[in-house]
Structure formats: structure tokens, C-alpha cells
C-alpha positions in Angstrom: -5.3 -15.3 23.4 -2.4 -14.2 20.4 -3.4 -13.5 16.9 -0.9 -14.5 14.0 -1.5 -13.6 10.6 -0.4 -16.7 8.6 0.3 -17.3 5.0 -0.4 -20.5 2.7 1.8 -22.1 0.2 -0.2 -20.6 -2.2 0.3 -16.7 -0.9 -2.9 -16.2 1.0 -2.9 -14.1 3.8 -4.9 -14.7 6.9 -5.4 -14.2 10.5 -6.5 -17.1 13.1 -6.4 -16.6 17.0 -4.9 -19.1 19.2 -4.9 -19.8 23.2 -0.9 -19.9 22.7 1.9 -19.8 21.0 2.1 -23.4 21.4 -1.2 -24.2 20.3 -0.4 -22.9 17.0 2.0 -25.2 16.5 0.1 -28.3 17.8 -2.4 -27.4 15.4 -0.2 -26.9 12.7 1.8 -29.9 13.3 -1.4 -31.9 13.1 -2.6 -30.5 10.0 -5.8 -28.4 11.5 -5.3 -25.3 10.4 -6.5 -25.1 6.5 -6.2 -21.7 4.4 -9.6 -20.6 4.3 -9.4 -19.3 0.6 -8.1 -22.5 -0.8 -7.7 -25.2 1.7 -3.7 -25.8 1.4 -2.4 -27.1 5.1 0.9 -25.4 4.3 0.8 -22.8 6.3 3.8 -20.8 8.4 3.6 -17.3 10.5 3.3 -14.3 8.4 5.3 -11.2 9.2 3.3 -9.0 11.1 3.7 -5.7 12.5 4.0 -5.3 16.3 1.3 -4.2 18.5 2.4 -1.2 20.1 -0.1 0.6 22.7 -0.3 3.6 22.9 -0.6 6.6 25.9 -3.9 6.4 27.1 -4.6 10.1 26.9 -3.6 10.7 22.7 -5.7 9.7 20.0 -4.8 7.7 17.2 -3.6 9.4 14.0 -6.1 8.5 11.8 -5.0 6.6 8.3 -4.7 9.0 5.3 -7.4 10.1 3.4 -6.8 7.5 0.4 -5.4 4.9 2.2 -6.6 1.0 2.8 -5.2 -2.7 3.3 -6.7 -5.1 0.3 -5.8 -8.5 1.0 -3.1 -10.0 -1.0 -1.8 -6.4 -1.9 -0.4 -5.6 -5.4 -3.0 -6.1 -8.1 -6.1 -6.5 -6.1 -4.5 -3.6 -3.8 -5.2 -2.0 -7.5 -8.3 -3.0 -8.6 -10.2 -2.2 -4.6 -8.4 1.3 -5.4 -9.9 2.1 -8.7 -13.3 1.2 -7.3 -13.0 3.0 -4.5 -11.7 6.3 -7.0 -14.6 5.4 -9.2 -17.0 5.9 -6.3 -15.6 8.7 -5.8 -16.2 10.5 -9.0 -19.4 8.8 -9.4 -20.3 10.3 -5.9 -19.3 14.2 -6.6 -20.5 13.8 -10.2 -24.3 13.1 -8.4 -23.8 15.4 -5.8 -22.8 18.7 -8.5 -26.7 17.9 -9.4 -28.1 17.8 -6.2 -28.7 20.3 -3.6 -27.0 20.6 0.4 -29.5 20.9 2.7 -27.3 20.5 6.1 -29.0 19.5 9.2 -32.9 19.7 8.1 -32.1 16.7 5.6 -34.5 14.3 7.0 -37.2 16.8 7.3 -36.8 17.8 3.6 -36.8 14.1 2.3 -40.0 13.2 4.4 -41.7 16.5 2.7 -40.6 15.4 -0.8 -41.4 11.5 -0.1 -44.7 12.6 1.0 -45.9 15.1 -1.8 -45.3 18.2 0.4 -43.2 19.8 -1.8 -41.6 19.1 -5.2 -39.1 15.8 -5.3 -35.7 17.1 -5.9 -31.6 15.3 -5.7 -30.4 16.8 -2.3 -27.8 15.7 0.0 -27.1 16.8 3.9 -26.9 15.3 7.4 -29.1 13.0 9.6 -27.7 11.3 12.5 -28.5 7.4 13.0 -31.9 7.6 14.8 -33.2 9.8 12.0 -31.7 7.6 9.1 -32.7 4.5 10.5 -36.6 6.0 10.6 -36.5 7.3 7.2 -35.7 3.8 5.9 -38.1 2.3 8.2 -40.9 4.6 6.8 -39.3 3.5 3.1 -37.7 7.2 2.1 -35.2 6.2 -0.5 -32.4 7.5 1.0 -28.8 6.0 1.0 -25.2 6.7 2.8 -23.0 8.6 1.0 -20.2 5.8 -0.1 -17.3 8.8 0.3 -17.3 11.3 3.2 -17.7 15.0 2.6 -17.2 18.1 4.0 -20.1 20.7 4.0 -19.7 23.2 2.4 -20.2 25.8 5.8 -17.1 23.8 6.8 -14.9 24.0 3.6 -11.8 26.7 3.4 
């Protein structure tokens, strides 16, 4: 199997997998492959970036805090980055008014959710078994959108 990111007459960026390089080109030929965003058959190879493996034993660097692919680039490139910035603020704006709790999050919530103790913002870890039976039991309790670092972990 190869993967080709292709691009439509009318800009549209896409990616479609193929047994061979010569099945792209049957297809294309015979007008099967359709732009999923608008339906134009006009459609040629894309440049693409190479796939280059790497050693087994390094990690990848991971991307840049900041950093994403929108498709299409430029202005929608734009407007997925002021979102993602608005999030952001909207995200430490909330969390100034609410209180880390670290690892005993989901023991706190369950207290406040069931009238144990006083209901108050707060903010802290859970790992997946823990998150997935707090919204089972029907905690309100969300993901943060934007990652943070605790505070015992901050310079």
C-alpha cells in the first residue's frame, strides 16, 4: 500500500491510499478518484514530504508547543490558531479560579458530587480508569482542552 496526498483543481488537499503507484493512475485516468470536499475529478499528486524512518532506539522530537497542520493552510491555518489561543486563555482564565488538587482529583470530585464536602472549581489528575468512572457515575468533570504543568513540577 503508498499513500499520496493529492490536490484538486480547486486547491483541496487530501490523502487517498493506493495498492500501487499504478493504481493511482488507473484510477485517475478513469475518473474514480473525486475530491471529497467538492467533488472535482481534477486531481494530480501533491508535494509531499518524504517518509524518513528513523533509528529504532531515539524517540521522536515531539512538535512545538504551538504548533499544528490545518488543512488548506494560510487563512484557515489562522482562524484553527486563534481558537486554539482562545482556548487557551479561556482555559488559564478558569483555572486562576479554581483550585489544584494533584493526584486525589477524583476522590475530591466524588466528595463534592456527592454532598461530602462543599462544591468548589478545582483542577488536578486522574488517569483513564478513574475519568472514565467518574463520567460513568455522571461527575461533571471534563479534559482540560490545553495541557498544563502542575504546579510541583513548574521552575
Amino acid at each position: 500500500m503508498i499513500s499520496f496526498d493529492l490536490k484538486c483543481a480547486g486547491g483541496h488537499v487530501f490523502e487517498i491510499w493506493f495498492r500501487s503507484s499504478n493504481d493511482f493512475e488507473q484510477q485517475r485516468a478513469t475518473g474514480l478518484i473525486v475530491c471529497p470536499t467538492c467533488g472535482m475529478h481534477g486531481v494530480e499528486k501533491a508535494v509531499m514530504a518524504p517518509a524518513v524512518a528513523t533509528k529504532g532506539n531515539q524517540r521522536m522530537a515531539s512538535t512545538p508547543a504551538g504548533r499544528f497542520m490545518a488543512p488548506g493552510g494560510g487563512e484557515a491555518e489562522e482562524r484553527v490558531r486563534a481558537l486554539m489561543d482562545a482556548l487557551a486563555q479561556a482555559q488559564a482564565e478558569a483555572l486562576k479560579q479554581s483550585q489544584w488538587v494533584g493526584d486525589s482529583f477524583a476522590e475530591q470530585a466524588r466528595a463534592m458530587h456527592y454532598g461530602e464536602t462543599d462544591s468548589v472549581a478545582i483542577h488536578g489528575t486522574a488517569n483513564l480508569s478513574e475519568a472514565r468512572e467518574m463520567m460513568e457515575e455522571g461527575l461533571p468533570v471534563a479534559p482540560l482542552i490545553v495541557p498544563i504543568i502542575p504546579p510541583d513540577q513548574a521552575n
